[in-house]
N, C-alpha and C positions, 0 to 999 in steps of 0.2 A: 296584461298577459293575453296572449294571443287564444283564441276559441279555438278547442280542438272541434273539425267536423265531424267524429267518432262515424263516422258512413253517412254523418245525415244529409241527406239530397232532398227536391221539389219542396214537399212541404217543408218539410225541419229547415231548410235552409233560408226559406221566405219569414220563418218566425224566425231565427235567429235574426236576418236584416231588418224586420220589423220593429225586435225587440231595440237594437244598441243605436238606432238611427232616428229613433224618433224621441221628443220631447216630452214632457209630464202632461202639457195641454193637450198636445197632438192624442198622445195616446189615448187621454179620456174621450174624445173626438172622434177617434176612430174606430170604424165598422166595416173592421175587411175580416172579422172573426179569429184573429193571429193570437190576440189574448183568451180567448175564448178554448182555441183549439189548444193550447200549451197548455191552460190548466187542465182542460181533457185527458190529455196526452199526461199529465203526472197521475192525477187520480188512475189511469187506467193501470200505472205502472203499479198501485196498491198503496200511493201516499195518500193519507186520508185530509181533506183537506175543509178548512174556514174562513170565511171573511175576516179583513182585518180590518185596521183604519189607515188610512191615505192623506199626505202631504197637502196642504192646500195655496192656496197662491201668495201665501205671508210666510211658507216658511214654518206653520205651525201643524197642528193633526187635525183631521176631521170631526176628534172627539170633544167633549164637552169639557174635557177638564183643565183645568187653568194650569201651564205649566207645564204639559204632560212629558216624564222624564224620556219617554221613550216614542217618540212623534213617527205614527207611519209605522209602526212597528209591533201594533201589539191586534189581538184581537179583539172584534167589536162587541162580544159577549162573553158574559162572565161564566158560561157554560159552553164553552170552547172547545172543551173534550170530549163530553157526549155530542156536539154537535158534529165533530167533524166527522167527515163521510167521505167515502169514494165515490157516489151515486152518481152516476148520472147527468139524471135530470134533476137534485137538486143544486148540482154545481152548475148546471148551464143556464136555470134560474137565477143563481145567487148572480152571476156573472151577466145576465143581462139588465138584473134589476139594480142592480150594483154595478156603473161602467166604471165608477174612478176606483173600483174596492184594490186594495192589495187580499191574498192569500197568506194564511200560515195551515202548515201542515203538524200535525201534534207527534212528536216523539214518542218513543216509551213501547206504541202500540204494533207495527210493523216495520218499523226504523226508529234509529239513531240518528245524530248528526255531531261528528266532530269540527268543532269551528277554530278555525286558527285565523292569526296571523297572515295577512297576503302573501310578504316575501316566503314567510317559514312555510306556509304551503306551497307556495308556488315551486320552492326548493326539494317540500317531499316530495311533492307529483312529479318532477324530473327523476329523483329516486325511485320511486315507486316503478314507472316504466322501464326505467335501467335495469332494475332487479328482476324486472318481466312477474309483479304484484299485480293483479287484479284489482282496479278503481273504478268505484261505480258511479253514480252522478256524482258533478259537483257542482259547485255554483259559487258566485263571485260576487261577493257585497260591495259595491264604490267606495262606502267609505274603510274600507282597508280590509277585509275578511276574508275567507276563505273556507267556504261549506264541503265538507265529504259524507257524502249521506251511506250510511253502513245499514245494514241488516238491526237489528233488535237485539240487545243480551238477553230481554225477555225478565225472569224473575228468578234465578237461579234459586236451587235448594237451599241454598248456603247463605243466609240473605247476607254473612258479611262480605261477601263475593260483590255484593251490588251498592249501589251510593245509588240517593235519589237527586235530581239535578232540578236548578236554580238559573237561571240567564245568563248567572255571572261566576257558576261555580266552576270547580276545578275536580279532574275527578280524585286526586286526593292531595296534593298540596301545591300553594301557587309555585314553591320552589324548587320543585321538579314538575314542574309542568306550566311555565311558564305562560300564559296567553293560549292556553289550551282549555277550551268549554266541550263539555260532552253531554249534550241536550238527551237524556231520553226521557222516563216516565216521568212528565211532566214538567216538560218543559215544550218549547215551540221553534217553529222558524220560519221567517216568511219563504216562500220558493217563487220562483222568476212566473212570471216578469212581473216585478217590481218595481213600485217609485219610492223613493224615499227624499225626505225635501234637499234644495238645493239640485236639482236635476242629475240627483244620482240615482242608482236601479242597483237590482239584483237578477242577476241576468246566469243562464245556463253556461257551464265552460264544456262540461261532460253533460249531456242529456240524463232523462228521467228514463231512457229504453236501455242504457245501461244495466246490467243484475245489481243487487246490493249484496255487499262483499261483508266479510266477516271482520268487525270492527278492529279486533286483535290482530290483522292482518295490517295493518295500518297504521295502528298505535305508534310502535315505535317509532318508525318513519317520521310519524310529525311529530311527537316530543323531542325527538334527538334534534331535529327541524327547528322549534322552539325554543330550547336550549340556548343551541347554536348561537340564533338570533337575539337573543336576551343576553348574550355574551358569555351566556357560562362555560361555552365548551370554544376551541379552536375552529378555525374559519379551514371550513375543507381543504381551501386549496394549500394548505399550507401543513397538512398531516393528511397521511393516509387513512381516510375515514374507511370502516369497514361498512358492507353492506349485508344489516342481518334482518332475518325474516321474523 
């Protein structure tokens, strides 16, 4: 899927070629400040952010544990939530004292993130524009993902209004919501740039200077997206798919 350049020029445009052009070694190697200024550039947008743990040259995680289900992908403390922060100067310490670290950012607290499916996102986000929707960042996992980072539900009064979220949950059944995860309180994601082993990344499609939109604005879009793609529903081109908001 091709990168939108949502306006980004000089800088945003040197970390985008920075980010999709350079290798897992290269990256850790390099000190031209590109990884440095991107997680800047998110913390500044209000995503709170942590060190994670990173790919190593076998293909396995940095972390100590034998096996780890989720390699590269999780974070390196078990106090992740309080830790994460917008700050600064602790993010531009973590990042220099950590050159290989990946970043996750904690859900729940000023964002969400809806993760789909490649194709089944890739297919809303052409909806999404068509219907002339407002999309805020999003970002693009290698191995087949699809991030759209929304605003926060927060804690409604109504707490059955709300589900608490899991890696791998769904926000209410895998069989209308197919390959649909909805990360908030308490849950995680890593955000670009990213290594993950086998010289795959998670890399920006929509930038962090995006607004974050309101997730219900969205929803539908990528379940019906998911659906679709899981085969439950007809293939657009072949019925007149309506487009609702």
């Amino acid at each position: 899927m091709s990168a939108e350049s949502g306006g980004r020029t000089g800088m945003q445009g040197k970390l985008s070629q920075w980010l999709r052009g350079r290798r897992p070694k290269e990256a850790a190697a390099a000190d031209d400040g590109g990884r440095e200024a991107l997680l800047l550039a998110t913390a500044s947008a209000g995503l709170p952010l942590a060190p994670a743990a990173y790919p190593t040259a076998d293909y396995r995680c940095s972390c100590d544990r034998v096996g780890c289900p989720t390699p590269a992908r999780h974070p390196v403390s078990f106090a992740w939530q309080t830790q994460s922060t917008t700050d600064r100067a602790q993010i531009e310490a973590w990042a220099r004292n950590q050159p290989q670290a990946n970043f996750i950012t904690a859900t729940g607290m000023v964002h969400d993130v809806l993760d789909v499916p490649l194709e089944a996102g890739q297919e809303a986000l052409e909806r999404l524009h068509a219907a002339g929707v407002e999309v805020g960042p999003v970002a693009e996992s290698d191995d087949g993902r699809l991030l759209f980072f929304t605003l926060t539900r927060g804690t409604p009064e109504d707490e059955d209004e709300w589900w608490p979220c899991e890696l791998d949950c769904h926000p209410e059944t895998a069989d209308e919501h197919p390959g649909l995860r909805w990360h908030c309180r308490g849950s995680y994601v890593l955000v670009p740039p990213a290594r993950l082993p086998g010289d795959q990344a998670v890399h920006w499609v929509r930038g962090p200077e995006h607004p974050l939109p309101d997730p219900l604005s969205l929803l539908e879009f990528l379940t019906d997206a998911c659906a679709r793609h899981a085969g439950q529903e007809p293939d657009p081109a072949d019925t007149a798919w309506p487009l609702r908001r």
